[in-house]
PASEBA-1860 file (N, C-alpha, C; in nm, 3 decimals):
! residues 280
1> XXXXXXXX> -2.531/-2.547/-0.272/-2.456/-2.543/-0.399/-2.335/-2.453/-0.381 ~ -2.215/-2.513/-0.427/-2.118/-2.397/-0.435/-2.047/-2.389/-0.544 ~ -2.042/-2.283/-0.605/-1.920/-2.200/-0.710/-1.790/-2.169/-0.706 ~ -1.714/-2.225/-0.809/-1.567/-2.167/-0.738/-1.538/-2.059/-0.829 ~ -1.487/-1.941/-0.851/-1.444/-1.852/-0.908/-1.283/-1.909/-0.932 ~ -1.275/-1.942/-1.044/-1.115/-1.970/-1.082/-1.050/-1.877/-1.193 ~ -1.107/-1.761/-1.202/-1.073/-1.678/-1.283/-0.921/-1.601/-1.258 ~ -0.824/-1.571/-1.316/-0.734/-1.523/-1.250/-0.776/-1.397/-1.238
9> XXXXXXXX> -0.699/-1.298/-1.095/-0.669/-1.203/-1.087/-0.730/-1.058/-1.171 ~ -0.597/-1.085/-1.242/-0.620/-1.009/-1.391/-0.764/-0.956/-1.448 ~ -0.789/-1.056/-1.435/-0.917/-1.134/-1.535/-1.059/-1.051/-1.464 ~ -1.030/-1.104/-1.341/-1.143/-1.035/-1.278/-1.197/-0.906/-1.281 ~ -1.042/-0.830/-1.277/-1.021/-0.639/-1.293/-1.105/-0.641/-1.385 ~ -1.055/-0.669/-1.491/-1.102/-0.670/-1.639/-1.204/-0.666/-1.721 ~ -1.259/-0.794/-1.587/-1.446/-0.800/-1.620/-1.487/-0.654/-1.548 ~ -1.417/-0.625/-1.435/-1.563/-0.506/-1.356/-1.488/-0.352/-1.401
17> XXXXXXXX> -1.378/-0.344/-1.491/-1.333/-0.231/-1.535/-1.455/-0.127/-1.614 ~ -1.509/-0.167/-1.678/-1.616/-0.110/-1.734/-1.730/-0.028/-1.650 ~ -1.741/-0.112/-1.554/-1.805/-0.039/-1.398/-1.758/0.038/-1.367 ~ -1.594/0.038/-1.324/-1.528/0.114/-1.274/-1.512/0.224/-1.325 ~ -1.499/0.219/-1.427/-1.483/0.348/-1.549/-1.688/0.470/-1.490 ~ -1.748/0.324/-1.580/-1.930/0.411/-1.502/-1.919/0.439/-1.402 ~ -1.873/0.418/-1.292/-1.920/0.447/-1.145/-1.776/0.555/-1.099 ~ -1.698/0.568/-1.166/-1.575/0.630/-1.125/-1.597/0.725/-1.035
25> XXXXXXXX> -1.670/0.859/-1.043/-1.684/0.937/-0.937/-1.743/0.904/-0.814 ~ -1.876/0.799/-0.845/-1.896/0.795/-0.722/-1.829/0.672/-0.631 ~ -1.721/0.592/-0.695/-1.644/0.573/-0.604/-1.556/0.639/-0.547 ~ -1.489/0.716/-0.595/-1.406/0.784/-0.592/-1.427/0.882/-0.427 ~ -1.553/0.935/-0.457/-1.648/1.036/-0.385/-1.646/0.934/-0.218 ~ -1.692/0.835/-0.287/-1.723/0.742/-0.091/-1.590/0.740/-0.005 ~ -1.468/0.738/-0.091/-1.360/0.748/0.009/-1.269/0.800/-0.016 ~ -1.312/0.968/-0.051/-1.206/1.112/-0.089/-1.143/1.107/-0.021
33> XXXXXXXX> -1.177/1.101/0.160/-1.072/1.129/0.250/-0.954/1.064/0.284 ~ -1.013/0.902/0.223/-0.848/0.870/0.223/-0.739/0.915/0.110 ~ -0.800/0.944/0.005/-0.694/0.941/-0.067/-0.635/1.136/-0.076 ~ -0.692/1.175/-0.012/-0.680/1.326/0.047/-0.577/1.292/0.157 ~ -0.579/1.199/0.218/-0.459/1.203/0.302/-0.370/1.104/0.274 ~ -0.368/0.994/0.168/-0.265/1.005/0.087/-0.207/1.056/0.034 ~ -0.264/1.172/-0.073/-0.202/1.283/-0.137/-0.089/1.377/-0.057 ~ -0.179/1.374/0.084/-0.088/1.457/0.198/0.041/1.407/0.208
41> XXXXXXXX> 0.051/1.287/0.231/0.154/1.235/0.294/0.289/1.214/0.215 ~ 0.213/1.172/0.099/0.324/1.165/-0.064/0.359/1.353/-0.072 ~ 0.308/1.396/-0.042/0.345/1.548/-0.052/0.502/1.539/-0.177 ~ 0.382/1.534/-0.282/0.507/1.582/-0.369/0.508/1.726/-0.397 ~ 0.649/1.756/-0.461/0.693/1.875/-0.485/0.703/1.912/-0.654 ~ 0.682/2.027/-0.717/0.717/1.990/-0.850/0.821/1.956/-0.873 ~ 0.794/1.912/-1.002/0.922/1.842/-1.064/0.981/1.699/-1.075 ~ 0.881/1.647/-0.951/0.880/1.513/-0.925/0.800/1.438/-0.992
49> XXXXXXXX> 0.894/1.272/-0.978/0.797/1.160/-1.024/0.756/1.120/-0.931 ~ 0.617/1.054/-0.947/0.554/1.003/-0.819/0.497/0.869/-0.964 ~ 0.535/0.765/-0.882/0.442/0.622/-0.913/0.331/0.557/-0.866 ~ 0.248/0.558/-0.933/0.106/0.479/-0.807/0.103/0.367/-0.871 ~ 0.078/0.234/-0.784/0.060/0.101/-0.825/-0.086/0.042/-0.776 ~ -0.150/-0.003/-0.904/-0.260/-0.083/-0.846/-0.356/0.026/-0.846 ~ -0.364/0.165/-1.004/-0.378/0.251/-0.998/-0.592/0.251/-1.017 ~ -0.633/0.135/-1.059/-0.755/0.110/-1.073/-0.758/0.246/-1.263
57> XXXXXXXX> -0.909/0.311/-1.181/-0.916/0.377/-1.293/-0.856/0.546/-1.282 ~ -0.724/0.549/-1.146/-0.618/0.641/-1.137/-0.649/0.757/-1.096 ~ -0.808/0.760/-1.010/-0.835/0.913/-0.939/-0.750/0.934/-0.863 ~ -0.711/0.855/-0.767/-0.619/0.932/-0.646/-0.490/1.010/-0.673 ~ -0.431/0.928/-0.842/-0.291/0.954/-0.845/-0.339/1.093/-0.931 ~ -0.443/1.144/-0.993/-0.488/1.268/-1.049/-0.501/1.347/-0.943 ~ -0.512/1.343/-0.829/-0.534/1.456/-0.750/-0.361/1.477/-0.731 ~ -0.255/1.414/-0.710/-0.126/1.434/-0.705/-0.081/1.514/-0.839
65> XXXXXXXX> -0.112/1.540/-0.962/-0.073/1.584/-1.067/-0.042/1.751/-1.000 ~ -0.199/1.773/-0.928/-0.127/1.963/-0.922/-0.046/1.997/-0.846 ~ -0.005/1.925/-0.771/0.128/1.974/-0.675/0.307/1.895/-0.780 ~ 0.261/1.799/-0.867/0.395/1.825/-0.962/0.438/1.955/-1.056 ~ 0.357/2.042/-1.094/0.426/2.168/-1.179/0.426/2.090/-1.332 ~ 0.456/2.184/-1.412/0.462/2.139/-1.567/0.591/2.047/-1.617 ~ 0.674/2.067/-1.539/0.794/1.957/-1.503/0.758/1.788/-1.466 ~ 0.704/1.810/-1.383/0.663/1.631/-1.278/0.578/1.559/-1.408
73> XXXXXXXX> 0.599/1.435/-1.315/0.500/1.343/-1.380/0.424/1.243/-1.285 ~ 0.323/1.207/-1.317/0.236/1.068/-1.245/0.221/0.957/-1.352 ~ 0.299/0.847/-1.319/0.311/0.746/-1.374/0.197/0.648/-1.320 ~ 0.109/0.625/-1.397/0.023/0.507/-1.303/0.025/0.426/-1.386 ~ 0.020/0.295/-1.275/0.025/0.141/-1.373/-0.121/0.087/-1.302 ~ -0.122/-0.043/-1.350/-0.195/-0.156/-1.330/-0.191/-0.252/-1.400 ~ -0.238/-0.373/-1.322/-0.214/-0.524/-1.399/-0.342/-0.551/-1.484 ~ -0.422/-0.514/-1.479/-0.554/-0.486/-1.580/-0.528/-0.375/-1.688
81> XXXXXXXX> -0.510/-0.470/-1.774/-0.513/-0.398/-1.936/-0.658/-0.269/-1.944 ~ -0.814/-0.370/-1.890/-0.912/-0.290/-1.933/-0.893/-0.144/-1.810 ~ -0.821/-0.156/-1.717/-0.805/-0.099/-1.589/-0.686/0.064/-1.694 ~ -0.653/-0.023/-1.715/-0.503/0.074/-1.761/-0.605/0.213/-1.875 ~ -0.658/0.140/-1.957/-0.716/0.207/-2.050/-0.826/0.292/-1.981 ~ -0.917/0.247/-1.898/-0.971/0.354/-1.855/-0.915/0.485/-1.740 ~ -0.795/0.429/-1.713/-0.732/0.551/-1.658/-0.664/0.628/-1.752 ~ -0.635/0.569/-1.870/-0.573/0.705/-1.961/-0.665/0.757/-2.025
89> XXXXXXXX> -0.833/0.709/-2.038/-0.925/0.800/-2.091/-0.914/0.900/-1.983 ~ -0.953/0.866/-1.875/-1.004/0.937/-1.743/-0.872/1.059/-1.728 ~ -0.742/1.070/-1.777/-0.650/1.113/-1.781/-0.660/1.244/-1.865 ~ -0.686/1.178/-1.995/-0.770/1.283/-2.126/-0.834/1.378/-2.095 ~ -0.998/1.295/-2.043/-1.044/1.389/-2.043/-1.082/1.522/-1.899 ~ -0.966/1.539/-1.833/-0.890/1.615/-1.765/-0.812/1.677/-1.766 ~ -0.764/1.713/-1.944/-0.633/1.761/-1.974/-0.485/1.761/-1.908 ~ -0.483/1.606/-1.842/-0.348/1.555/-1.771/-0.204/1.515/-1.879
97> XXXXXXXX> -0.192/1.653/-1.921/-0.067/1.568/-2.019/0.058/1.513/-1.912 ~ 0.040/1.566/-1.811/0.199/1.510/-1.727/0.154/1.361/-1.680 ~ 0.036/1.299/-1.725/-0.004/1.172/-1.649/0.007/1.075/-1.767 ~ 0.150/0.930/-1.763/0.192/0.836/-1.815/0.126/0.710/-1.794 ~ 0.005/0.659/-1.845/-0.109/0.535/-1.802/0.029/0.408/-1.875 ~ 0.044/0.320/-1.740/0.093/0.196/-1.841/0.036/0.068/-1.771 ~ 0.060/-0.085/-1.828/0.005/-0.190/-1.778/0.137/-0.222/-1.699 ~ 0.152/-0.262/-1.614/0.286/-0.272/-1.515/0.176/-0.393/-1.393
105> XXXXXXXX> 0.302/-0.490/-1.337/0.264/-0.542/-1.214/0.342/-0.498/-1.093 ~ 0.276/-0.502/-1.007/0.300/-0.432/-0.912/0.504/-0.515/-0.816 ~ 0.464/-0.648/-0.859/0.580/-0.722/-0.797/0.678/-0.710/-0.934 ~ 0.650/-0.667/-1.015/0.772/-0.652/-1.144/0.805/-0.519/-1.189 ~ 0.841/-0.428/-1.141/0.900/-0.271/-1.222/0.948/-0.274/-1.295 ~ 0.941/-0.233/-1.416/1.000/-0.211/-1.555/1.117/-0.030/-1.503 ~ 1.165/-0.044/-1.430/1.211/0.120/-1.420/1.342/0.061/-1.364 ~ 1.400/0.172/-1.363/1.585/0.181/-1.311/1.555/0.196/-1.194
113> XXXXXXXX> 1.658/0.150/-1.116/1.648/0.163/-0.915/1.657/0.296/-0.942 ~ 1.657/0.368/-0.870/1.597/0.543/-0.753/1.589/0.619/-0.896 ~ 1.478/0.576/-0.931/1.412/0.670/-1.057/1.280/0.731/-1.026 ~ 1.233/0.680/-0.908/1.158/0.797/-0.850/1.112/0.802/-0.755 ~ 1.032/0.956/-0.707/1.045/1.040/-0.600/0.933/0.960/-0.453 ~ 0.828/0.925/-0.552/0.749/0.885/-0.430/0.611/0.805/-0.515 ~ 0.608/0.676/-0.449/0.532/0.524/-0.461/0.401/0.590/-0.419 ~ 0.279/0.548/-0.454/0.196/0.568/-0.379/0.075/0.443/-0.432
121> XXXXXXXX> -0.033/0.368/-0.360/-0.109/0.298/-0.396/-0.238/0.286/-0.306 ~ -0.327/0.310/-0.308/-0.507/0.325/-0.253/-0.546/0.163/-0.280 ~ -0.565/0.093/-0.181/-0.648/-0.026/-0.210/-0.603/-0.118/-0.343 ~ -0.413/-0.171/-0.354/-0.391/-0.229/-0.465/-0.321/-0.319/-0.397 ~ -0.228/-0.295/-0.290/-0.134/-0.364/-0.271/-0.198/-0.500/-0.219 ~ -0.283/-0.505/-0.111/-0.363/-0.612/-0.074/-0.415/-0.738/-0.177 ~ -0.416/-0.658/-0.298/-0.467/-0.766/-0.413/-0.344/-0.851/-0.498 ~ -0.244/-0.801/-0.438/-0.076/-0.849/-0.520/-0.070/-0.956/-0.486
129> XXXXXXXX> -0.008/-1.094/-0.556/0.010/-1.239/-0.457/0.101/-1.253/-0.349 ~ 0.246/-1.128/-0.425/0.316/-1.152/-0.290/0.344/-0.971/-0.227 ~ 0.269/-0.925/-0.122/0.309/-0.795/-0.122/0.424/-0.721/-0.092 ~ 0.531/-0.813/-0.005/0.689/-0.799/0.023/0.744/-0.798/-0.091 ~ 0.666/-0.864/-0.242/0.785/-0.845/-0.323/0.754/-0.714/-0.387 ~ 0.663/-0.685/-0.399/0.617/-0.539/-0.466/0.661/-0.413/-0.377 ~ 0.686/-0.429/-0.211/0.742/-0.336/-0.149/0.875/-0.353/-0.149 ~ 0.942/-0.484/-0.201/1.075/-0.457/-0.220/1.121/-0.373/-0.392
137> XXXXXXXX> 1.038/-0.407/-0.475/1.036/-0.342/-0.576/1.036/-0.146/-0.598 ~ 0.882/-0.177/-0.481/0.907/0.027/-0.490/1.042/0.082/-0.425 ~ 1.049/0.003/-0.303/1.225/0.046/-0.230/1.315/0.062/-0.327 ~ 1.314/-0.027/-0.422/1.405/-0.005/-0.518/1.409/0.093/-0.592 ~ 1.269/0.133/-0.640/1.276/0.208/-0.774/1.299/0.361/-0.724 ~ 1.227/0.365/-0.570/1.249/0.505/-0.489/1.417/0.567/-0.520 ~ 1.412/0.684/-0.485/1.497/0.723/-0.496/1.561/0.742/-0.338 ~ 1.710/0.792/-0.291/1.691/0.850/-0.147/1.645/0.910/-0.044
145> XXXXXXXX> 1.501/0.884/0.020/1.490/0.924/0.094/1.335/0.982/0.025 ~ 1.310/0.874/-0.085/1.166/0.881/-0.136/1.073/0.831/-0.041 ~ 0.939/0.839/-0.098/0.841/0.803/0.003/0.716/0.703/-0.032 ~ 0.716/0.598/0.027/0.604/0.536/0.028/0.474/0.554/0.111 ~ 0.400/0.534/0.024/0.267/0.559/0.108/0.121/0.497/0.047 ~ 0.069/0.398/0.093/0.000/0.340/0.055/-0.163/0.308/0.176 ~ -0.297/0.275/0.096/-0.411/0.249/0.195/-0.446/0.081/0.172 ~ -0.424/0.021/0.210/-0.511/-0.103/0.230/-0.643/-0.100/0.331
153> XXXXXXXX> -0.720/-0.225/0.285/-0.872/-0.198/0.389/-0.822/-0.271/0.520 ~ -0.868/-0.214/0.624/-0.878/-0.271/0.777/-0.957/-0.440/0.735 ~ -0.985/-0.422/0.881/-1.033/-0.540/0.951/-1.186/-0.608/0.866 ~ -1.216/-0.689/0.863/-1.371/-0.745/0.824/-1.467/-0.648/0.902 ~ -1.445/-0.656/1.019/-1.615/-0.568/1.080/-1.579/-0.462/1.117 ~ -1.461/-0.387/1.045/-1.512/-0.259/1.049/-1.525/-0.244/0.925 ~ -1.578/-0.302/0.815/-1.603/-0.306/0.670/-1.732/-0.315/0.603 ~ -1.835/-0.336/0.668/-1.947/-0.390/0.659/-2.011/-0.340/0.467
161> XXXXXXXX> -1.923/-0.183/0.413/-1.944/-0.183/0.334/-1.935/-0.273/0.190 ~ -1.877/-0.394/0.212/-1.834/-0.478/0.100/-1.831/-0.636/0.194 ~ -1.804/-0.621/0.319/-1.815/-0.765/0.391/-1.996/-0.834/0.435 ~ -2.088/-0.692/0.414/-2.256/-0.768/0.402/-2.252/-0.810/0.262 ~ -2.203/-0.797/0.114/-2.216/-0.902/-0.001/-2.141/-1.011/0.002 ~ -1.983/-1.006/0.060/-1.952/-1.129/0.062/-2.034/-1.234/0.126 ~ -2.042/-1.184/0.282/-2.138/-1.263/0.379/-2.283/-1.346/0.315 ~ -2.369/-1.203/0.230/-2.501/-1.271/0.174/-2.453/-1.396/0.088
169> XXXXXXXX> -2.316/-1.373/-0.020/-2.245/-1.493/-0.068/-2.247/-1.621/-0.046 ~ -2.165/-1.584/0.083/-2.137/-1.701/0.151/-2.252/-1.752/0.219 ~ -2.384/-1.708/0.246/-2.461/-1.744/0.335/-2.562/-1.828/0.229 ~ -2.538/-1.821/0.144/-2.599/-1.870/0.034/-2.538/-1.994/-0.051 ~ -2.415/-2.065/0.017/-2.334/-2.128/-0.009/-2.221/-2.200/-0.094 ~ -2.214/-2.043/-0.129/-2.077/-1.959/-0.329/-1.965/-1.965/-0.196 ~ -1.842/-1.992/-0.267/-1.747/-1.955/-0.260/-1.648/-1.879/-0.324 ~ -1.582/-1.754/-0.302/-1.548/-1.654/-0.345/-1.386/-1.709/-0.359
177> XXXXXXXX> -1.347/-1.716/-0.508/-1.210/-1.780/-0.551/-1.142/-1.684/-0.455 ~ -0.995/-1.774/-0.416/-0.894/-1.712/-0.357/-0.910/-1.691/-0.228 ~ -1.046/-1.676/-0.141/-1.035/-1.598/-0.013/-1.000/-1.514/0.007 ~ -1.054/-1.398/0.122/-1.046/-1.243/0.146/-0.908/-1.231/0.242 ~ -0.885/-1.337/0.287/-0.778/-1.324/0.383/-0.615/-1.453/0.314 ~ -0.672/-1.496/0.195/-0.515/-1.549/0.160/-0.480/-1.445/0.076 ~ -0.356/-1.488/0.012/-0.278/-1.431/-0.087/-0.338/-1.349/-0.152 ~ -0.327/-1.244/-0.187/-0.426/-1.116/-0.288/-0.550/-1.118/-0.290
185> XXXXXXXX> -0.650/-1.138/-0.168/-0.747/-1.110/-0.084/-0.760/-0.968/0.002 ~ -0.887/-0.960/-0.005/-0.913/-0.848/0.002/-0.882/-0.765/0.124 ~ -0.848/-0.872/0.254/-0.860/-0.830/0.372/-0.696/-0.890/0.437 ~ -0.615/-0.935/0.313/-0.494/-0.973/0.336/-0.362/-0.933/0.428 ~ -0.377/-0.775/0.427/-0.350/-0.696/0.467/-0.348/-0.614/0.592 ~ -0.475/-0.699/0.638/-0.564/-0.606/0.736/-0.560/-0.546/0.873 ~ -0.450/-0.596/0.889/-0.423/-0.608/1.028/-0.271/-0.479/1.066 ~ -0.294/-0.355/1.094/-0.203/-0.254/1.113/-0.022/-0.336/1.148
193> XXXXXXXX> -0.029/-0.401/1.216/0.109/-0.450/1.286/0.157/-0.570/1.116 ~ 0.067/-0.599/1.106/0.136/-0.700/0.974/0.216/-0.611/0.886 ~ 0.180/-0.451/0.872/0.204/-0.383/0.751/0.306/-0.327/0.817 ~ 0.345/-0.319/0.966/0.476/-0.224/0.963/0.593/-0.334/0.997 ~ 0.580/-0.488/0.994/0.635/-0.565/1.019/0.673/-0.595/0.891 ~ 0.593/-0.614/0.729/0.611/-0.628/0.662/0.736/-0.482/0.619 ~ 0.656/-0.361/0.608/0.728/-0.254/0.546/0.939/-0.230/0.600 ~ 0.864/-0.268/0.766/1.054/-0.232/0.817/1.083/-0.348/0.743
201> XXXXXXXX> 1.042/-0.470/0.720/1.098/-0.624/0.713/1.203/-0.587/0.544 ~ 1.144/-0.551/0.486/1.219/-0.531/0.349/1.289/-0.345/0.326 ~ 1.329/-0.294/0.442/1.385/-0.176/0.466/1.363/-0.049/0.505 ~ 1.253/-0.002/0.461/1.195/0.116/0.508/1.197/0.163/0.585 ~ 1.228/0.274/0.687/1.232/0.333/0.729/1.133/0.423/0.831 ~ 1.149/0.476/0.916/1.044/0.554/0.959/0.892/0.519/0.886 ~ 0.878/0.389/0.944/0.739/0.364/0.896/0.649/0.428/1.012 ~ 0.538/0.461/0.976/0.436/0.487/1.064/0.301/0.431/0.994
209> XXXXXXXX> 0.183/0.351/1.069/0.053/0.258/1.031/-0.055/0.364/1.087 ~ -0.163/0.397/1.073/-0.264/0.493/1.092/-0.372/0.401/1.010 ~ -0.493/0.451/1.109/-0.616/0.419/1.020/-0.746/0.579/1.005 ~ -0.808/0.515/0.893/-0.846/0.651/0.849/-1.019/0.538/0.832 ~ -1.104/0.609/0.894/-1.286/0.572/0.873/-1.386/0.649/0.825 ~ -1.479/0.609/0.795/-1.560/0.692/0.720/-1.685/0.535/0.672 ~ -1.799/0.600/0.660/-1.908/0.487/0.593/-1.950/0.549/0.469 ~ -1.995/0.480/0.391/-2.017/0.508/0.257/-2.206/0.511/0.242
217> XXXXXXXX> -2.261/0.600/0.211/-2.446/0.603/0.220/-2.472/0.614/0.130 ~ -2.633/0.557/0.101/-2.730/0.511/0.049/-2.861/0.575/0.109 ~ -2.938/0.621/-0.011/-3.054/0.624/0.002/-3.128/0.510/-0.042 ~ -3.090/0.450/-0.090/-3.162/0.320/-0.141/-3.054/0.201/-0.160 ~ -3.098/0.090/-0.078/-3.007/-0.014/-0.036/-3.017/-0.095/-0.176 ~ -3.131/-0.124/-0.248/-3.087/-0.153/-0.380/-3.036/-0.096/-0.529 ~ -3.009/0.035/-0.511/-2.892/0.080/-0.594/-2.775/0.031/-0.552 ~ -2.754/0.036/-0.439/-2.594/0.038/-0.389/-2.584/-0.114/-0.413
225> XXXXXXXX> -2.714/-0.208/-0.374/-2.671/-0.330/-0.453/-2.610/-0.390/-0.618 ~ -2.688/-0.280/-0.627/-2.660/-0.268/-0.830/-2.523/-0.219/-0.808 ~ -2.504/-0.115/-0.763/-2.337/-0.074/-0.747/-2.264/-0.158/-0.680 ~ -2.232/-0.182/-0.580/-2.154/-0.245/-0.529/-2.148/-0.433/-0.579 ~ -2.204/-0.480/-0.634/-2.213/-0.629/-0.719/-2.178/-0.604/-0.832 ~ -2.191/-0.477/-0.919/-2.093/-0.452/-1.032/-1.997/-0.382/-1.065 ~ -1.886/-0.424/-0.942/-1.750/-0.349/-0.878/-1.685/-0.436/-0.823 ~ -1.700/-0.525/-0.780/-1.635/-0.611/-0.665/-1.536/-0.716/-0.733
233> XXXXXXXX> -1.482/-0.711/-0.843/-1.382/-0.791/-0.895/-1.452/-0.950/-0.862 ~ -1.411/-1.055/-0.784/-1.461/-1.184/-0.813/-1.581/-1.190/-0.761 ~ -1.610/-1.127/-0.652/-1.759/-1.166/-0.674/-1.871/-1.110/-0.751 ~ -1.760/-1.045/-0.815/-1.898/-0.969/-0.965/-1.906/-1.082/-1.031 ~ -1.769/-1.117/-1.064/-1.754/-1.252/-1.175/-1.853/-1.374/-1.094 ~ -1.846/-1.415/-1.014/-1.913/-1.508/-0.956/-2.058/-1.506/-0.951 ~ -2.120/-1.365/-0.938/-2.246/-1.333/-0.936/-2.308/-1.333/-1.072 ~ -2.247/-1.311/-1.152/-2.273/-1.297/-1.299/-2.292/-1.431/-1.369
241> XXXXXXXX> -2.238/-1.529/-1.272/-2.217/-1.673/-1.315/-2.365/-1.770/-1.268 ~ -2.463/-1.654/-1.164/-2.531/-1.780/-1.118/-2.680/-1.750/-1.202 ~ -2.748/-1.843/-1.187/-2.886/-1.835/-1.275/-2.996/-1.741/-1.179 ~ -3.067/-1.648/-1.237/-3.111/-1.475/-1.156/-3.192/-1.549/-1.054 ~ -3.283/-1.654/-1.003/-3.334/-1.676/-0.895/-3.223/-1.707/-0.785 ~ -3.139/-1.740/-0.840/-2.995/-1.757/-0.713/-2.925/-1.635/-0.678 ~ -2.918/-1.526/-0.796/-2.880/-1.434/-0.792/-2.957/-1.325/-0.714 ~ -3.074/-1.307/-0.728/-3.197/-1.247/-0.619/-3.181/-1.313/-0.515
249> XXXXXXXX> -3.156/-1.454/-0.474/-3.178/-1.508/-0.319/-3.060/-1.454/-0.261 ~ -2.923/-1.442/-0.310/-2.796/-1.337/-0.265/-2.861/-1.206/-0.231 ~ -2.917/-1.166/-0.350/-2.965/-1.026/-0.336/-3.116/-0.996/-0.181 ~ -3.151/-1.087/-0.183/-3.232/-1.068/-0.065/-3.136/-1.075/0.090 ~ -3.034/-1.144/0.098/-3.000/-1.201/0.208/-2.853/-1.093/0.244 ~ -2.827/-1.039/0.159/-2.760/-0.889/0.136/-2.864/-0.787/0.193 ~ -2.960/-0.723/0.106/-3.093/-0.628/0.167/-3.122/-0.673/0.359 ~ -3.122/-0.795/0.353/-3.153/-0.824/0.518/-3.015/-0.806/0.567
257> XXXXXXXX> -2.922/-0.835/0.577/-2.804/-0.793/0.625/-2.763/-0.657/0.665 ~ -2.783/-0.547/0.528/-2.806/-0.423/0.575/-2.921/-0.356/0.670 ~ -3.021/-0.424/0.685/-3.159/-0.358/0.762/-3.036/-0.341/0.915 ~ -2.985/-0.330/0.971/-2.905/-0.309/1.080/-2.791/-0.169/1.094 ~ -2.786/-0.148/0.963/-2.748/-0.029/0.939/-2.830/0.117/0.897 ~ -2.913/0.056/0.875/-3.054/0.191/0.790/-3.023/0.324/0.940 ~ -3.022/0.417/0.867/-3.010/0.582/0.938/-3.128/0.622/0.912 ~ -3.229/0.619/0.953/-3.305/0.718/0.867/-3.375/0.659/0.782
265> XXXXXXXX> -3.434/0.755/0.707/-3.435/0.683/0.515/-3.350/0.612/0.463 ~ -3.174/0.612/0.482/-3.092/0.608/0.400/-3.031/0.508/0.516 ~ -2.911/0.479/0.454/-2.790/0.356/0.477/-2.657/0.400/0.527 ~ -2.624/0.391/0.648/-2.434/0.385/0.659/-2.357/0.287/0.672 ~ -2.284/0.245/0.562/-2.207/0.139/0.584/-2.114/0.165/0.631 ~ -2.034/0.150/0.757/-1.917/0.213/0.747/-1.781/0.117/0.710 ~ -1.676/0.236/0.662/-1.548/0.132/0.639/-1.450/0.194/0.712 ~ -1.275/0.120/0.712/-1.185/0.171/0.774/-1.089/0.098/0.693
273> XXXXXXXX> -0.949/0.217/0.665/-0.854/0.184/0.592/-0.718/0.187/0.717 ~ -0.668/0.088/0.634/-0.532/0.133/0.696/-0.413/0.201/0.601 ~ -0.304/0.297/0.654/-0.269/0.373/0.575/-0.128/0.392/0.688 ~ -0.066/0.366/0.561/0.092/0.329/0.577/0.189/0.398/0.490 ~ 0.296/0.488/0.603/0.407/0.569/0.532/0.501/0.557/0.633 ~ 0.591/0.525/0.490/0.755/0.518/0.515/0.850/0.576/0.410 ~ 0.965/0.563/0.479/1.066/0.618/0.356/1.171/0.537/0.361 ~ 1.283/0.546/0.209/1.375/0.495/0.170/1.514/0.497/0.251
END
């Protein structure tokens, strides 16, 4: 039997925003270190604007707030309305008054060319339909000699944290709308040389591609099932769509997939980002 997920984009955020919002820290928590060395690299200064695109529910661009001063600002967007709103709760209740939540797409800027200091985006750009046009967009909005800096996910198998549910998916014979490797797929991106071919291709500068790893653990492989199936944008939507004995036969063939990773008591999935900075 197969399913097609024809939900747009949008749509999908939208449905697993509510997750995102519940689970916020401990996503957040599984892959601090990249966005710890995003933060690095955007090294803003006070006084500055810094933009993040594809801001989800906008932890990474909150850790950038304390190096702006009472001057700066963090503008975060996203193309998910329910996405947008839970980053300006999450904003609140942090006492972030310098942090501006709006709904923005990533290939359309609503801003004046070199209006600001430094772009930054964790796991968004990969999901855009066209990502050259959204990096020609931040070039624009940068100012001289602003800075981009963004993480997309690596390769499929060094991913195993989110590529054993697609797999149980697919092994079960769903098809996941869009594909992980076309247009605003998850793994679109994935490949280090695509992103500095893409980034010089529309101007940038002193690009440099780096990857950053780390696995994400579990003490119990069926929480992280409960978590990770109500996070995953279409294949949440897709999973949500099938009748629960189909939905358990995914869920079994996922559980066997991970038995290859078990540490111990507990679970390492590991992942790997790629992470890309350039300037204007």
């Amino acid at each position: 039997m197969t399913e097609e997920q024809t939900s747009r984009p949008n749509e999908a955020w939208d449905a697993v925003a509510p997750a995102w919002e519940m689970n916020r820290d401990r996503i957040f928590r599984a892959t601090k270190a990249i966005s710890d060395r995003l933060v690095e690299l955007v090294d803003a200064r006070p006084g500055q604007t810094v933009l993040e695109l594809a801001a989800g529910t906008g932890e990474t661009g909150f850790l950038v707030t304390g190096r702006l001063g009472a001057e700066g600002r963090l503008i975060s967007t996203d193309f998910s309305d329910a996405m947008v709103a839970a980053a300006r709760r999450g904003a609140a209740e942090r006492g972030l008054s310098s942090v501006d939540c709006r709904l923005m797409d990533a290939q359309s800027l609503d801003f004046p060319d070199g209006s600001v200091d430094a772009v930054l985006s964790r796991f968004g750009l990969m999901l855009v339909a066209d990502p050259g046009r959204a990096l020609r967009e931040a070039r624009r909005v940068l100012r001289p000699a602003g800075r981009l800096v963004y993480a997309v996910w690596g390769a499929p198998d060094a991913n195993p944290w989110i590529t054993l549910l697609g797999a149980a998916v697919i092994e079960r014979g769903h098809t996941i709308g869009g594909g992980a490797f076309g247009a605003g797929g998850m793994f679109s991106l994935a490949e280090p040389e695509q992103n500095l071919r893409l980034v010089s291709e529309v101007g940038f500068g002193g690009v440099t591609v780096d990857t950053c790893s780390g696995a994400m653990r579990t003490d119990n492989i069926d929480d992280y099932w409960d978590f990770q199936s109500s996070i995953s944008g279409p294949i949440t939507v897709l999973l949500d769509g099938l009748p629960w004995n189909e939905r358990d036969a995914v869920r079994a063939a996922f559980r066997s997939a991970a038995e290859p990773f078990r540490m111990g008591v507990g679970y390492e999935l590991p992942f790997e980002a790629v992470i890309v900075h350039a300037t204007r």
